[in-house]
N, C-alpha and C positions, 0 to 999 in steps of 0.2 A: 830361093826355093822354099816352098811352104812344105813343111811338115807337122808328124803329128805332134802333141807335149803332151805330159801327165801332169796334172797340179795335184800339189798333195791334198788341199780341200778345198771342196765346193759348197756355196749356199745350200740350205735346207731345200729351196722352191726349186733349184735345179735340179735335185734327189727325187722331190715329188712330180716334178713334170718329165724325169727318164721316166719313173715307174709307168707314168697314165699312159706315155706313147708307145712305151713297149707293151703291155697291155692292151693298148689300139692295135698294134701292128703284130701283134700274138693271133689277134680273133682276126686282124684282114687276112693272114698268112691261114689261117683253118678257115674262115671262109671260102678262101679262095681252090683249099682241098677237098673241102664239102663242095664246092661248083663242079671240079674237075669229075667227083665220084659220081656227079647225076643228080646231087640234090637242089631241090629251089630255096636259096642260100637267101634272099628277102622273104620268101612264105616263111622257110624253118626259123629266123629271124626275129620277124613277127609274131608265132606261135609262142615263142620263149617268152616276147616281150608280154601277151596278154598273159600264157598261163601262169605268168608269176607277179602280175603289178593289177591288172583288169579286172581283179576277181576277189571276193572276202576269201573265197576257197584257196583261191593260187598266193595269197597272201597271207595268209595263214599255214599253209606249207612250206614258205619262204623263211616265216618267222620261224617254225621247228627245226629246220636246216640251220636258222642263222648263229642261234642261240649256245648250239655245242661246241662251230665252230668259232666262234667268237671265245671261247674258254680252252679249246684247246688251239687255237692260233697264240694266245697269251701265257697257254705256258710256254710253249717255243719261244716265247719271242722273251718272256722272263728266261728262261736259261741263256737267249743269245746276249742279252747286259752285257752276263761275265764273260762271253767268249765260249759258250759252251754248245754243241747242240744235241736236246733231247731229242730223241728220234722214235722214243718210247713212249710219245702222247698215247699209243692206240693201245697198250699193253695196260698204260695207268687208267684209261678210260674206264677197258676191263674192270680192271682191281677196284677201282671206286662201285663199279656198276658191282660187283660181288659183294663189296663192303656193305653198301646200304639197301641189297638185296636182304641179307644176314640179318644186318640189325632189321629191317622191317617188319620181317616174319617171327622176326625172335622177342621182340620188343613189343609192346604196349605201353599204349599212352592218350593222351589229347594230343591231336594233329599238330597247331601250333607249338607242343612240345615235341614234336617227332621230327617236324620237320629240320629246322634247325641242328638235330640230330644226328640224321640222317643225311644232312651236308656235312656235318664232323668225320662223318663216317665215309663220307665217299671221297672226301681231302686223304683222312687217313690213312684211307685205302690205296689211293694215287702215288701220296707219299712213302710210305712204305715198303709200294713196288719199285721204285728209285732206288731206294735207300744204299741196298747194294753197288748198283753203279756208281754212286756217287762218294759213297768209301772207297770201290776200287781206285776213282778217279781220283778223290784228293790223297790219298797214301800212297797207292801204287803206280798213280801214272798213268793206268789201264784207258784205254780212249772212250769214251762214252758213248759214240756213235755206237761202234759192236755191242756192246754191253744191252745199251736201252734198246736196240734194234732185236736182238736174241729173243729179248725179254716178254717183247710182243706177242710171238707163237707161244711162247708157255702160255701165258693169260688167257686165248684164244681157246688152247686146247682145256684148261681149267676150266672153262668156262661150258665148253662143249662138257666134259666131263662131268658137272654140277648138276648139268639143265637135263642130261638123260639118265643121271644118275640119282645122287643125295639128294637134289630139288626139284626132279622129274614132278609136276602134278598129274596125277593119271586123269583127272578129267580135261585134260585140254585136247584139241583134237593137234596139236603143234607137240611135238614127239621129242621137243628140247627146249622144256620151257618151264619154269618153274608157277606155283603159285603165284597171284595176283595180288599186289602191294597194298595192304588196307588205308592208306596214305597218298594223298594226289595235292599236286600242288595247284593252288589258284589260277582258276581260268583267267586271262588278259582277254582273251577274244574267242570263243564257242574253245576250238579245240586248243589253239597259243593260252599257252602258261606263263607265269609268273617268272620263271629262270630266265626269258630275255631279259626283263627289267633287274634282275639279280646278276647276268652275266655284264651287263651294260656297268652295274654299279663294279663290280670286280675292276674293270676297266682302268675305271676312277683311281680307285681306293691303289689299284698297282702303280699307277700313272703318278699318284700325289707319293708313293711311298717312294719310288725309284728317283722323283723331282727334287723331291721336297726333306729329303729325311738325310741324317750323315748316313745307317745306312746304307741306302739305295748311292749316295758320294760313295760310299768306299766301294759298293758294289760295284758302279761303272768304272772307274779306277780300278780296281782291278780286272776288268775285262780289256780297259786298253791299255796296260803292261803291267802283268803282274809282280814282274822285279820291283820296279818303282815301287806300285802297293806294299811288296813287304818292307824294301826302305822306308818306307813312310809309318812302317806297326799296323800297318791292316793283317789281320789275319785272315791271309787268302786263304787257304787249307778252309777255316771254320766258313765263309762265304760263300765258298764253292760246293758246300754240302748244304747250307742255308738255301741255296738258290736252286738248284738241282730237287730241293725238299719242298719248297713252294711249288717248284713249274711242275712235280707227280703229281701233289696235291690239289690244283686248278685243274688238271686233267682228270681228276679222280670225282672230283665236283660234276665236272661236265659229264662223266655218266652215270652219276647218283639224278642228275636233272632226267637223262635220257629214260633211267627205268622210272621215276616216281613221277614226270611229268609227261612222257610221251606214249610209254609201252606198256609203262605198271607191272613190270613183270622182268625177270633177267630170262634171256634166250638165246642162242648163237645167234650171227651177226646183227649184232645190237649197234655196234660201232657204226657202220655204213662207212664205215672209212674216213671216221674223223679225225682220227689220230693222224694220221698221213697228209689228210689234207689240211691239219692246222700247221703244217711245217711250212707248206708253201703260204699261207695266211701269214707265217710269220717273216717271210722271206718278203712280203709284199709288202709290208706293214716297214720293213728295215727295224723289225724288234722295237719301235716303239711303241708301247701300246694304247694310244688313243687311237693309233694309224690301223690297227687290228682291225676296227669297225668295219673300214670302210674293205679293207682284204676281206675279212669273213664273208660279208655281203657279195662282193662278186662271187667269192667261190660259194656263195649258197645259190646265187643265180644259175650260177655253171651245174651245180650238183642238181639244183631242180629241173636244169632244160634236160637234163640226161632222162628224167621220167616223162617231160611233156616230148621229148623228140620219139622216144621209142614208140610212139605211135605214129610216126612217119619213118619208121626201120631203119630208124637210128640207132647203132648198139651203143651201147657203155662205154666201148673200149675204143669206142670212135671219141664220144665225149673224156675220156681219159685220156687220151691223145689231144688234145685241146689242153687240158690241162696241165700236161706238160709243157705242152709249147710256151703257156703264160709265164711257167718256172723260169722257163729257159731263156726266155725274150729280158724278162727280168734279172733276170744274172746280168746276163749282154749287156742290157741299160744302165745296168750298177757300174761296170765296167766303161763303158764309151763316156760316163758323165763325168769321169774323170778326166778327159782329153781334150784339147784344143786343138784348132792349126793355128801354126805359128807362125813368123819368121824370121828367121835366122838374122842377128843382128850384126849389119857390116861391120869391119873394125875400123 
């Protein structure tokens, strides 16, 4: 009789070929719900496919989309190393995007010294806004999920509070918007800045540090048992705050890029929901982050057909409904790639 079995591991390429199929079979399954509701699932298909690959314009919108979540896909997937998850990329986006709001306006300088800066400042910012959970968690135990998820709506509301309030500019005709950043980072392509080629190197630099460093050793040791790690004189408690301090601070970056290289300005929903969607970036990626790239890139795909479909009355929350489905296909896949059929060996 065949049955199922669990192996406790599986090769790398069987990890990466669950993800692509579930993946495939996430958009056949929403495909096939977009058919059912009336729409033309090859026209709206094809629409996606020019308005974001066909075009300097649709490629250059792809690249702004790519860029954030590419850095906050990477802090998720830096806190998943240790076994942790940040869920507070969108709160830390915030905090950076306020951070080097502050310094911009407050501050004077030459650009090439501001900008630089002005990344210190939106890390700082990021990190920061963790900082608390990440004490509750290595002292008290307190869960990180609740914590960094709370922490989101404060920053939001902060943030609403700044833009109609202390950093209100009365000339703009947007009624939650602060003055406009005297500072912009280098164009790549008319309106694509300089922060993909900066978010791409972060990549790197996480990639070599978590590979290549004792470090980033003790780091993943302690994320696959932390008893062990302390047997061994890692100090987990200190790693666990290090790591939780990076993944604010890469999220804090990713919205110091959003105000100084896309908006020039802090304003209520600045985020676009990037903090949210770099959890599933990170969930697609399996936390490691060269694999981020290619997650960010779909879900910047996904976030861009949401603007090219709503002109075939498409809503958001149809395209956000898709985007569950790839979470959730992807869990599934995580899961079945663990299993075989077997059988039972006669005695």
């Amino acid at each position: 009789m065949i049955r199922l079995q669990r192996v406790s591991t599986v090769g790398p390429w069987i990890v990466v070929a669950a993800r692509v199929l579930s993946v495939a079979a996430a958009l056949l399954v929403g495909g096939a719900a977009f058919a059912v509701a009336g729409y033309d699932v090859p026209m709206l298909a094809g629409s996606v496919v020019r308005g974001s690959f066909d075009s300097l314009f649709g490629l250059e919108d792809l690249g702004l989309l790519f860029s954030p979540l590419i850095l906050t896909g990477l802090a998720a997937a830096v806190a998943l190393r240790i076994g942790l998850w940040n869920i507070g990329g969108e709160g830390q986006f915030y905090a950076g995007a306020i951070a080097a709001t502050l310094t911009g306006l407050n501050l004077h300088g030459p650009t090439p010294v501001m900008l630089p800066l002005l990344a210190l400042a939106g890390f700082a910012g990021g990190a920061a806004w963790v900082l608390v959970p990440a004490l509750a968690r290595a002292f008290l135990a307190i869960d990180e999920i609740i914590t960094t998820l709370l922490l989101n709506f404060v920053a939001v509301l902060l943030v609403n509070y700044l833009c109609t309030g202390p950093l209100r500019d009365p000339a703009q005709a947007v009624t939650s918007a602060s003055a406009r950043i005297p500072y912009e980072l280098p164009p790549l392509l008319d309106d694509l800045h300089w922060g993909l080629g900066g978010s791409v190197a972060l990549v790197s630099v996480m990639a070599v540090l978590f590979a290549r460093t004792r470090w980033g050793y003790e780091v993943r040791l302690s994320g696959a048992n932390r008893h062990a790690a302390r047997y061994a004189g890692i100090p987990v408690r200190r790693r666990l705050i290090q790591v939780l301090l990076l993944s604010g601070g890469l999220a804090g970056v990713a919205g110091m890029l959003e105000v100084v290289g896309t908006v020039h300005r802090l304003q209520g929903g600045i985020s676009n929901n990037y903090g949210y969607l770099g959890i599933m970036v990170a969930v697609l990626a399996g936390g490691v982050p060269f694999a981020v790239l290619p997650a960010a890139l779909l879900m910047a795909v996904i976030l861009n057909a949401g603007t090219v479909l709503q002109a075939y009355g498409v809503s958001n929350y149809e395209v956000l409904a898709l985007t569950g489905l790839v979470l959730l296909f992807t869990a599934m896949g995580e899961r079945i790639a663990y299993y075989r059929l077997s059988r039972p060996m006669r005695a």
